[in-house]
N, C-alpha and C positions, 0 to 999 in steps of 0.2 A: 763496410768500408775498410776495415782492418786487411779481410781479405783482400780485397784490391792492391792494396799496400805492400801487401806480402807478394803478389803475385808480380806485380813490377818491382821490384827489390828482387826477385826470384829471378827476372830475367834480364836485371842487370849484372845480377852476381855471376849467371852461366857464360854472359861474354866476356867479362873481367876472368871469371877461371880459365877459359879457351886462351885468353891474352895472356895469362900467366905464364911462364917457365917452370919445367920440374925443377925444384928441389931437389941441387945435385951434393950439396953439402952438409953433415949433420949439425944441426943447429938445437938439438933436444933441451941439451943441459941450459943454455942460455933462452930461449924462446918459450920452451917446450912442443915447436912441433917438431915431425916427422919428414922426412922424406922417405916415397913409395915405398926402397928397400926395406926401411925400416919398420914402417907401416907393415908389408910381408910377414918379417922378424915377429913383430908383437902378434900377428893373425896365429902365427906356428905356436907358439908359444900359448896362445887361450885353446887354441883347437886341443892340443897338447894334454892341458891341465882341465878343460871345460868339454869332454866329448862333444857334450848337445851342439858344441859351435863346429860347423863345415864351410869351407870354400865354396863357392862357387863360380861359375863362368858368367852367367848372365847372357845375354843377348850379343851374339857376335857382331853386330853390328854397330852396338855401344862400346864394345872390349876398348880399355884405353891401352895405350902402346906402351905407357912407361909402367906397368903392372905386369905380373904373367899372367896368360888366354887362362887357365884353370882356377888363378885367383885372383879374384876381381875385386870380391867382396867376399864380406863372411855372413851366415844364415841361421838361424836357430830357430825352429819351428815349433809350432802347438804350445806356447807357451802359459801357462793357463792367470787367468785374472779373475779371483774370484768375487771383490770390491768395487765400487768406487769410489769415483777420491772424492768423491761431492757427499757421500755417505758417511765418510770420515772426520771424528769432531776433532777439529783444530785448538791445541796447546800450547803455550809455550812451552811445558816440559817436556814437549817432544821434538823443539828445535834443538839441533845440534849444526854447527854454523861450519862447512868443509872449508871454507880458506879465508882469504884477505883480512887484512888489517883495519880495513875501513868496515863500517857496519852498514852501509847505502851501499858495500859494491860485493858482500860475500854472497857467497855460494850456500845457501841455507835448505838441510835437508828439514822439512817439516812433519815426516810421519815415517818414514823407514825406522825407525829405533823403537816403535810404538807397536809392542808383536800384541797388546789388548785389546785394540781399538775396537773392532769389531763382535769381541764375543765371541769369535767362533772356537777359539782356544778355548776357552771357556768350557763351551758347550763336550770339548773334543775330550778336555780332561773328565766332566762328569760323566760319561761315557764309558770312558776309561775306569773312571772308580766305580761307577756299575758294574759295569763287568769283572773289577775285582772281586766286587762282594758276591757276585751271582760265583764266581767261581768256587771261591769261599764258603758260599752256603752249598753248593753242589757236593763237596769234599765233605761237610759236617755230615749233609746226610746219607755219604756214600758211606762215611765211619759209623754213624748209626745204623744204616742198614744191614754194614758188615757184623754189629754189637747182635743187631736184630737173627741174623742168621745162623751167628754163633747159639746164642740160646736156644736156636729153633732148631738144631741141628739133627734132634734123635724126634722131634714130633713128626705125625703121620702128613705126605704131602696133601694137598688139596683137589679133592675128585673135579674134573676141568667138566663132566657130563653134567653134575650137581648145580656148578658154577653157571655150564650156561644156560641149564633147566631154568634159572634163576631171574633171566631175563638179560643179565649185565653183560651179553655181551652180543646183545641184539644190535643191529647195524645202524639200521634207521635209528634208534636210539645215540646210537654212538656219532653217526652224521650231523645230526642236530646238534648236540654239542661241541662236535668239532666247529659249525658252522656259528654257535652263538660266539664262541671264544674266538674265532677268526674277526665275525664284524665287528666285535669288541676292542680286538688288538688295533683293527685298523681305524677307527672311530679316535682311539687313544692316538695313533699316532699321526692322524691328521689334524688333532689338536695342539699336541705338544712338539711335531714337528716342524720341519722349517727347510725348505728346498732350498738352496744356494745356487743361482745362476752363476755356470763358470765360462767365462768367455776365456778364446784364446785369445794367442798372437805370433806371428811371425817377424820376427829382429832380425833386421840388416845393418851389417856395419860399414859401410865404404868410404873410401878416401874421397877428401875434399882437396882438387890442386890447389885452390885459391886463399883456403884457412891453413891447407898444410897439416890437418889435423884428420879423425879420424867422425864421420859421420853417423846418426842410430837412425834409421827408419824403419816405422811401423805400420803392420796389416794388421788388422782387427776381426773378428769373425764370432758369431754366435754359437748355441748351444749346436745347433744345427749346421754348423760349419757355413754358414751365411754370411756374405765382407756386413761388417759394421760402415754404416754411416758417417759420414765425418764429424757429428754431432753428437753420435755415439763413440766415439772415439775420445773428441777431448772430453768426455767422461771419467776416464781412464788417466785423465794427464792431469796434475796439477794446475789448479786452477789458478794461480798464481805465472803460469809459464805459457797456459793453452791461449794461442792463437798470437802467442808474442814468441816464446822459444820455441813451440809446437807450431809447426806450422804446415800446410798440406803444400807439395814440391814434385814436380816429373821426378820419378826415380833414376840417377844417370846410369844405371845398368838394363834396366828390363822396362820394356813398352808397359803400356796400359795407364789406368787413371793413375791420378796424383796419390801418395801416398804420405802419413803421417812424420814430421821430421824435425828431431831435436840439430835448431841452429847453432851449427858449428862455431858460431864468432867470437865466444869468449872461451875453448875451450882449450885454448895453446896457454889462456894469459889461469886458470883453473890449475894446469899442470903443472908448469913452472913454481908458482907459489907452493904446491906440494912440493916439487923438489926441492925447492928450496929449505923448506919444515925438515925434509929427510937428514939435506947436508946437513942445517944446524944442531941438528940430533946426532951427528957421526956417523948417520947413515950413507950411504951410495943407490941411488936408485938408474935402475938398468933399462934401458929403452924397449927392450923386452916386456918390460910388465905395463905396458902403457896403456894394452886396452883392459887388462883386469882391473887400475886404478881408474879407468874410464867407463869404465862399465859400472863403478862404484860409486863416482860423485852423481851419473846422469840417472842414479836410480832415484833421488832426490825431485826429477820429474815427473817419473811414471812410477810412485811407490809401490803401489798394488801389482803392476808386471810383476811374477817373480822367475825372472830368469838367470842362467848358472853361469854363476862367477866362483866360484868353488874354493879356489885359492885365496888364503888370507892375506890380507896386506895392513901393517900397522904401521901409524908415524910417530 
């Protein structure tokens, strides 16, 4: 039913943006949207600072007129998601609340500040301290070996005919144990290890004539580079947002199915209250940095995405 919902809202909002007028005036500071140029402005400015992000042209056919044919939209591809959000245990100590005054209407991130959640940090660092001490112990007995040769220095070497008269360095023999301690190693490590499904994603960002603001949509795809499902998808999105801010949308640049897309309609009223925090701090915030602060509050939806915002911004 939701769906339905979304999909007639979806095609009342596309005639309402056709009826719209561009935005020929800057209205940032007081509204916080964009108009196209500006929109432009902020794209130069992430590509700039976030390589992974490119222009696009999209489907000449869609190309809107008040934008330029080569930037249309912005792109970032292969983005990898190694979680889900359903997998994710919810805290309050890991709400941090990005704007308003009221507590029924903020913008609340729930698990982007929580780098534990999942353990695999965890697992990354004991790993890592393994590997210190194997290094460690490599070096004590590379120094004892050196102690060892030192001593041994004037004894007679070892006849290699004697040695391998001896049996130790018969092959089959030596086979077999290479082959016990292989199915050994791998016996261990299908016990104690743990495969991580990492799915990607491909992020677009495009202007919305009708919100005036700046749009995210997303493609989903498996290990095997296979489109995720749409059910597979809002897997990936907070579940507090999926199927209300997450909503599946025609792409207005490029043909084919409907694609993943965080609704633009509270995203001018998002920015402005940040500006606002900036002015009353003595800050000046620059229309320039719109989609890096944008790219910051909507991680709050899809926490597990980690895609490159590079550039820090504090209020």
């Amino acid at each position: 039913m939701q769906n339905v919902i979304n999909s007639v809202k979806g095609t009342a909002l596309g005639v309402a943006e056709y009826l719209t007028p561009v935005l020929k005036e800057s209205k940032f500071r007081e509204t916080g949207v964009l108009t196209p140029e500006e929109f432009v402005a902020a794209g130069e400015h992430l590509v700039h600072h976030c390589p992974t992000w490119q222009w696009a042209s999209g489907d000449e056919a869609k190309a809107k007129p008040y934008l330029p044919k080569n930037k249309q939209f912005l792109i970032t591809r292969n983005v990898p998601c190694s979680r889900r959000c359903k997998q994710m245990e919810y805290s309050d100590e890991q709400e941090r609340i990005i704007e308003s005054d009221d507590a029924d209407d903020g913008w609340v991130d729930t698990h982007h500040y929580d780098m534990t959640t999942s353990g695999i940090e965890d697992k990354v660092q004991e790993m890592t301290l393994d590997n210190k001490v194997d290094k460690v112990d490599s070096t004590v007995n590379k120094d004892d070996d050196d102690d060892d040769d030192e001593e041994g220095e004037d004894e007679e070497a070892a006849d290699m005919e004697a040695f391998e008269e001896s049996g130790m360095l018969d092959n089959d023999q030596a086979t077999v144990d290479m082959k016990q301690k292989t199915n050994s190693t791998s016996e261990s490590s299908a016990v104690e290890g743990e495969i991580i499904h990492t799915r990607t994603y491909d992020l677009h960002i495009t202007y919305d004539k009708y919100y005036q603001t700046p749009r995210l949509w997303l493609s989903g795809y498996n290990e095997t580079r296979q489109p995720l499902s749409m059910e597979q998808m809002y897997e990936d999105v907070s579940q507090d947002h999926a199927k209300k801010t997450v909503t599946m949308e025609s792409h207005p640049h490029l043909p084919g199915p409907p694609m993943a897309s965080v609704h633009p309609c509270r995203h001018a009223e998002v920015m402005k209250k940040i500006i606002q925090t900036v002015t009353e701090g003595g800050g000046e915030l620059g229309v320039h940095m719109y989609l890096i602060i944008f790219l910051k509050f909507v991680q709050s939806v899809i926490p597990t995405i980690e895609y490159d915002y590079t550039q820090n911004f504090t209020m």
